[in-house]
C-alpha positions as CSV (number, residue, x, y, z in Angstrom):
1,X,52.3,-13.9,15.3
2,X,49.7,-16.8,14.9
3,X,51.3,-19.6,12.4
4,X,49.8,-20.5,8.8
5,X,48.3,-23.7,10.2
6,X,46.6,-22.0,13.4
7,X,45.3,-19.4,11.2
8,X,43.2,-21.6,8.9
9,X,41.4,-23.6,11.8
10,X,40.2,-20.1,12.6
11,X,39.2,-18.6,9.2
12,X,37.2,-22.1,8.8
13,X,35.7,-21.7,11.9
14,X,34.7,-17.9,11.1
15,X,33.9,-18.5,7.8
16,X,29.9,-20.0,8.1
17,X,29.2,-17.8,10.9
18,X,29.9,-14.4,8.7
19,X,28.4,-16.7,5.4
20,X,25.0,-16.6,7.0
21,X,25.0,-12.9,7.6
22,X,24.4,-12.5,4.0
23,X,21.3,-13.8,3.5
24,X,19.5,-13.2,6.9
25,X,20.2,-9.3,6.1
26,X,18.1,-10.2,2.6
27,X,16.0,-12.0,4.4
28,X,15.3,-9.3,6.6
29,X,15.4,-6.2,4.2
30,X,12.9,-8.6,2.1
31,X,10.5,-9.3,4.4
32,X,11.3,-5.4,6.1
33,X,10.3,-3.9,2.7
34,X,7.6,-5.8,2.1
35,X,5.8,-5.3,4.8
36,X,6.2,-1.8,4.9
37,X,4.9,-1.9,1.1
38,X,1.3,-3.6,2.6
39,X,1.6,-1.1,5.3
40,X,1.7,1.9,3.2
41,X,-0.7,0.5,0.3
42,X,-3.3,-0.4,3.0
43,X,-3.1,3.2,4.0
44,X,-3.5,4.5,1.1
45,X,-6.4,2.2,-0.6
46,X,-7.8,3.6,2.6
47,X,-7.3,7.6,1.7
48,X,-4.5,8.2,3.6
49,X,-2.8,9.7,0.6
50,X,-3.5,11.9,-2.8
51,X,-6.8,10.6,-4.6
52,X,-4.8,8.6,-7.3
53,X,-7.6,9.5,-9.6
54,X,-7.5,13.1,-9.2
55,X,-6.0,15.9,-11.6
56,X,-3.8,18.5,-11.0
57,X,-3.5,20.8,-14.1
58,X,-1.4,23.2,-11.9
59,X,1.1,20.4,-11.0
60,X,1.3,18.9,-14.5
61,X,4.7,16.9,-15.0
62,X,6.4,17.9,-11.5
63,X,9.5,16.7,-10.4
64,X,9.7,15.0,-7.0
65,X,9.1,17.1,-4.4
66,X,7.7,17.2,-0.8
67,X,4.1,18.0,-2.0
68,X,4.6,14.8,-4.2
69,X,7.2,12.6,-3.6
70,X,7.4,10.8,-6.6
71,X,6.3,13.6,-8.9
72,X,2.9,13.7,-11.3
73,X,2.2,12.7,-14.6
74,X,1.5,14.5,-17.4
75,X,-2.3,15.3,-16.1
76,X,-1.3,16.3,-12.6
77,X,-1.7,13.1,-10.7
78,X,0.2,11.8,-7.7
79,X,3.0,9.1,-8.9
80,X,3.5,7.7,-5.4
81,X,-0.6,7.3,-5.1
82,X,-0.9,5.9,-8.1
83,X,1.9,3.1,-7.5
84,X,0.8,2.4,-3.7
85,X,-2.7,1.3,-5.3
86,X,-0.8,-0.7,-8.2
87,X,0.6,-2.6,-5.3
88,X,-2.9,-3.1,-4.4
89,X,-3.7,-4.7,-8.1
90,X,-0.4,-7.0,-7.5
91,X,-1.4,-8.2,-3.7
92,X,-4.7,-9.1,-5.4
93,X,-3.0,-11.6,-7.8
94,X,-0.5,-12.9,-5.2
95,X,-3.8,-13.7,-3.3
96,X,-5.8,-15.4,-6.0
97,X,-2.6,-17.4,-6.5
98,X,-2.0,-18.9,-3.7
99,X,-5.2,-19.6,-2.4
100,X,-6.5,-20.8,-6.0
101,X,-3.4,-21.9,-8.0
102,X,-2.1,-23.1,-4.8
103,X,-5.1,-24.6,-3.1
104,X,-6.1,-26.4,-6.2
105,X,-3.0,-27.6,-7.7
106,X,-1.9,-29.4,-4.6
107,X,-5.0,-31.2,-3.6
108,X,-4.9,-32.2,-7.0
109,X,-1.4,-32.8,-7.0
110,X,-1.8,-35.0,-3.2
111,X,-4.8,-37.0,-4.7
112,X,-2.9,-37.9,-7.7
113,X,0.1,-38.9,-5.6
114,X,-1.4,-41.1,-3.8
115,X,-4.5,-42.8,-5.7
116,X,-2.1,-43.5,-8.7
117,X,-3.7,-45.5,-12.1
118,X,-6.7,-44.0,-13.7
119,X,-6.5,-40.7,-11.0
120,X,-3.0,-40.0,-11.7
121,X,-3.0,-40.6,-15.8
122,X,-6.1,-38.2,-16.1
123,X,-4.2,-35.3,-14.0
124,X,-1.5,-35.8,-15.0
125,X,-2.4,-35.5,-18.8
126,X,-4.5,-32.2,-18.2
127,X,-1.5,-30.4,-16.3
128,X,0.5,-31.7,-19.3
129,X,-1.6,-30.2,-21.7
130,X,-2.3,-27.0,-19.6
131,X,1.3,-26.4,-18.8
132,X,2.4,-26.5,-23.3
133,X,-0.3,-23.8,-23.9
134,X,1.2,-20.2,-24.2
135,X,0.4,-18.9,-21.0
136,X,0.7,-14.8,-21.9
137,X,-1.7,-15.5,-25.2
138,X,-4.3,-17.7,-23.9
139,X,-4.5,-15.5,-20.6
140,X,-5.0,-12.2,-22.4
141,X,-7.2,-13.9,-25.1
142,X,-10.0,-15.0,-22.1
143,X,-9.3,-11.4,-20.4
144,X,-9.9,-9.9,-23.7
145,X,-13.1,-11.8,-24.0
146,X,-14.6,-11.7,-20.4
147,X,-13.8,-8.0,-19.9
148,X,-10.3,-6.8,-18.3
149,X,-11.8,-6.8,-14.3
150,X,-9.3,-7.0,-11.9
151,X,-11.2,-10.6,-9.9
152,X,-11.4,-12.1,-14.0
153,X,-7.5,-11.4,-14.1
154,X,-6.5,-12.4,-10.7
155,X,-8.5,-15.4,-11.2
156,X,-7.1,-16.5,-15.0
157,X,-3.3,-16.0,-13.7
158,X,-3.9,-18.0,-10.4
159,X,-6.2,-20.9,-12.9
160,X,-2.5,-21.0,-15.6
161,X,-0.8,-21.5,-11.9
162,X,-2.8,-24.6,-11.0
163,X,-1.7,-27.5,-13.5
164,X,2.4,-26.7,-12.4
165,X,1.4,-26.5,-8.4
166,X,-0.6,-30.6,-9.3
167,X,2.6,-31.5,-10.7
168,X,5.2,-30.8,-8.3
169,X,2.9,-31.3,-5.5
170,X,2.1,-35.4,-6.9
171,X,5.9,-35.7,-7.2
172,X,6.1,-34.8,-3.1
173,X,3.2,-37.2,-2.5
174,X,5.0,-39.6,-4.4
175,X,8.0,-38.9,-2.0
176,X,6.1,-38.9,1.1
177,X,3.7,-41.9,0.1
178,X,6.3,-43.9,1.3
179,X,7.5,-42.8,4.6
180,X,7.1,-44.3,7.5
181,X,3.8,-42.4,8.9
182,X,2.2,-42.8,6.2
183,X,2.5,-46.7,5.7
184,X,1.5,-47.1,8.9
185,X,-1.5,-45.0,8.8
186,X,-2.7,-47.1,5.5
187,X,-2.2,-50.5,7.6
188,X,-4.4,-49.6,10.7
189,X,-6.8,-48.5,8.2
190,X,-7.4,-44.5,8.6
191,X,-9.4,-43.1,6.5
192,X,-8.6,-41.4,2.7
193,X,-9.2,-37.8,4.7
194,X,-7.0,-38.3,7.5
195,X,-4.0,-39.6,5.8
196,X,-3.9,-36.4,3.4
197,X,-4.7,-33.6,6.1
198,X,-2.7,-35.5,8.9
199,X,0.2,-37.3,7.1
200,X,0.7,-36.3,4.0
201,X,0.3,-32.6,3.4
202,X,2.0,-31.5,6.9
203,X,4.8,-33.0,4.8
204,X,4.7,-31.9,1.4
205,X,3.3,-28.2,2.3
206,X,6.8,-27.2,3.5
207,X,8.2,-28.6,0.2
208,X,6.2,-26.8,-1.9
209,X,7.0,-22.9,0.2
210,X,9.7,-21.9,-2.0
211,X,8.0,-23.1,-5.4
212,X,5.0,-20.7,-4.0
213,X,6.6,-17.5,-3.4
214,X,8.1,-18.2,-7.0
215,X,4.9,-18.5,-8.6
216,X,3.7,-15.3,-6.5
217,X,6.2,-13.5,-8.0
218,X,5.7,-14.8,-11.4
219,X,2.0,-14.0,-11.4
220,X,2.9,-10.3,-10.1
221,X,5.0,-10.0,-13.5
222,X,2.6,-11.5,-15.7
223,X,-0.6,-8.9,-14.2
224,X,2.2,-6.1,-14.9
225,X,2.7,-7.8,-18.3
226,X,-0.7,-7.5,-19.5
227,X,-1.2,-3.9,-18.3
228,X,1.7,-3.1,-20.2
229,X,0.4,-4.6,-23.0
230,X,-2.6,-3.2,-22.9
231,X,-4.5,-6.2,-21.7
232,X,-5.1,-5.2,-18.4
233,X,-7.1,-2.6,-15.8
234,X,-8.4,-0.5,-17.9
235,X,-7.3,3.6,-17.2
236,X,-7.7,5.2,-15.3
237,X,-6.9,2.1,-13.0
238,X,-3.7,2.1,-11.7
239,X,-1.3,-0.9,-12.6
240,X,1.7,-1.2,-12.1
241,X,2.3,-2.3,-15.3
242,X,0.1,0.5,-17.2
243,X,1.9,3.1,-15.3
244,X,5.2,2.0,-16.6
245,X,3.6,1.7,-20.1
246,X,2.1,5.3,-19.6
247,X,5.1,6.6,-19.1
248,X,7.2,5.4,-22.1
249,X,5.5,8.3,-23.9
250,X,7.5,10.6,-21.0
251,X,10.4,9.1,-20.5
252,X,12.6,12.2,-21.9
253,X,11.1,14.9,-20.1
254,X,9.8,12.9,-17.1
255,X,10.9,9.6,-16.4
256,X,10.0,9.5,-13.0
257,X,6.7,8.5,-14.1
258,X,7.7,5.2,-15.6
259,X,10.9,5.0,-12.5
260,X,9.2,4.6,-9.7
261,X,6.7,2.4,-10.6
262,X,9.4,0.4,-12.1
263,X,11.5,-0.1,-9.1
264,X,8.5,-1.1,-6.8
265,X,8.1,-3.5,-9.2
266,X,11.4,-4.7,-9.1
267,X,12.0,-4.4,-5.5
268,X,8.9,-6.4,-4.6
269,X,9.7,-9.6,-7.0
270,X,13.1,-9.4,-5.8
271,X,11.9,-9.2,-2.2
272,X,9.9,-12.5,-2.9
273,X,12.2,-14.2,-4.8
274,X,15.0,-13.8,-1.8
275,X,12.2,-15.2,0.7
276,X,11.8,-18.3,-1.6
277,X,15.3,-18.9,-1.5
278,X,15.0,-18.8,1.8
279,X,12.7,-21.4,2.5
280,X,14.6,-23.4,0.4
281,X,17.8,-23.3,1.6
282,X,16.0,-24.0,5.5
283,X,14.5,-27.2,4.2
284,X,18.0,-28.2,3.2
């Protein structure tokens, strides 16, 4: 029989190696699911599946079934199709995101950071002002006003992104500014360029991963939030969010409509917000 005191040495001992089994099984399933989400959506934005578009008045309402996995709506048309090309309406927005709200804010963020005075008051006022405004309202107001296109929504989402990417980005720079590397590469003279591709953003970059699948996520909700609210594609457009709005109406006699649409939804932001946490936890 071991003894009390040998007994803890070994549970302490056991216990970090079966801690990290936790999350690299969500890390896996998270990145395993979404992957196999772009896999599927690519194939079907390609026709690999049921034209999402198309009517079938003999299958009006179906249950799931082989012939259509996640059922039809009330005017025949493929659930699962119809969701695999929301997916594509979502990807879009992640996009936009991160290459605009990302690419933006933190050059703007980095140049702030480091130039200081005049440079950083005039950012840092506009990301002030930018971030009090009610996101939802002023984004749906301009979609509402420039026509509800998929690029003019991707595009307003990922612009609301950019003032909160400058100001966490600046705070990193201000960070970083004063390591090492950097000091040294301001003595011998290199150049404004080199010091933010070479020193400064290698660093802050790394920072900034988990605050970026965060936003992606959060942009994901608010496209499915304006489609829901009627702000969004316009029908017969699939969204995620319009699909679980279309199918409020049939929830009592088919909420498979409204389901599945709803858990890819779910199981995608959760998917994203488990990578963030991630990359956070590895920078620790």
């Amino acid at each position: 029989m071991v003894s009390p005191d040998l007994a803890a040495p070994t549970a302490a001992i056991r216990s970090p190696r079966s801690a990290l089994r936790v999350p690299r099984i969500g890390f896996l399933l998270s990145t395993g699911w979404l992957i196999a989400l772009f896999i599927a959506a690519v194939a079907f934005v390609l026709g690999a599946g049921a034209d999402p578009l198309a009517n079938d008045y003999a299958a009006l309402s179906q249950p799931p079934s082989w012939a259509h996995l996640f059922g039809t709506d009330n005017l025949g048309r493929d659930v699962l199709a119809r969701s695999l090309h929301g997916a594509g309406a979502s990807a879009t927005v992640a996009l936009a995101t991160v290459v605009v709200g990302g690419g933006i804010g933190i050059l703007l963020g980095v140049w702030a950071g480091l130039m200081r005075g005049v440079v950083e008051t005039i950012i840092g006022f506009f990301t002030d002002v930018a971030i009090a405004l009610p996101g939802l309202i002023v984004i749906s107001t301009i979609v509402t006003l420039t026509g509800p296109s998929l690029p003019t929504i991707a595009l307003t989402i990922a612009g609301f992104s950019i003032p909160v990417f400058a100001r966490l980005s600046r705070a990193s720079t201000l960070a970083v500014a004063t390591e090492n590397h950097v000091v040294v590469a301001r003595t011998l003279g290199a150049s404004g360029w080199r010091i933010v591709t070479r020193e400064v953003l290698p660093s802050v970059l790394p920072r900034m991963t988990p605050f970026l699948m965060i936003s992606v996520a959060g942009s994901i909700v608010a496209e499915g939030a304006l489609s829901f609210l009627g702000f969004g594609l316009r029908p017969p457009q699939p969204s995620w969010g319009s699909l679980i709005a279309d199918g409020r109406a049939q929830l009592a006699d088919a909420p498979w409509v409204a389901l599945f649409p709803a858990l890819l939804l779910c199981l995608t932001i959760l998917s994203i917000n488990v990578l963030g946490e991630h990359f956070r936890e590895a920078k620790r």
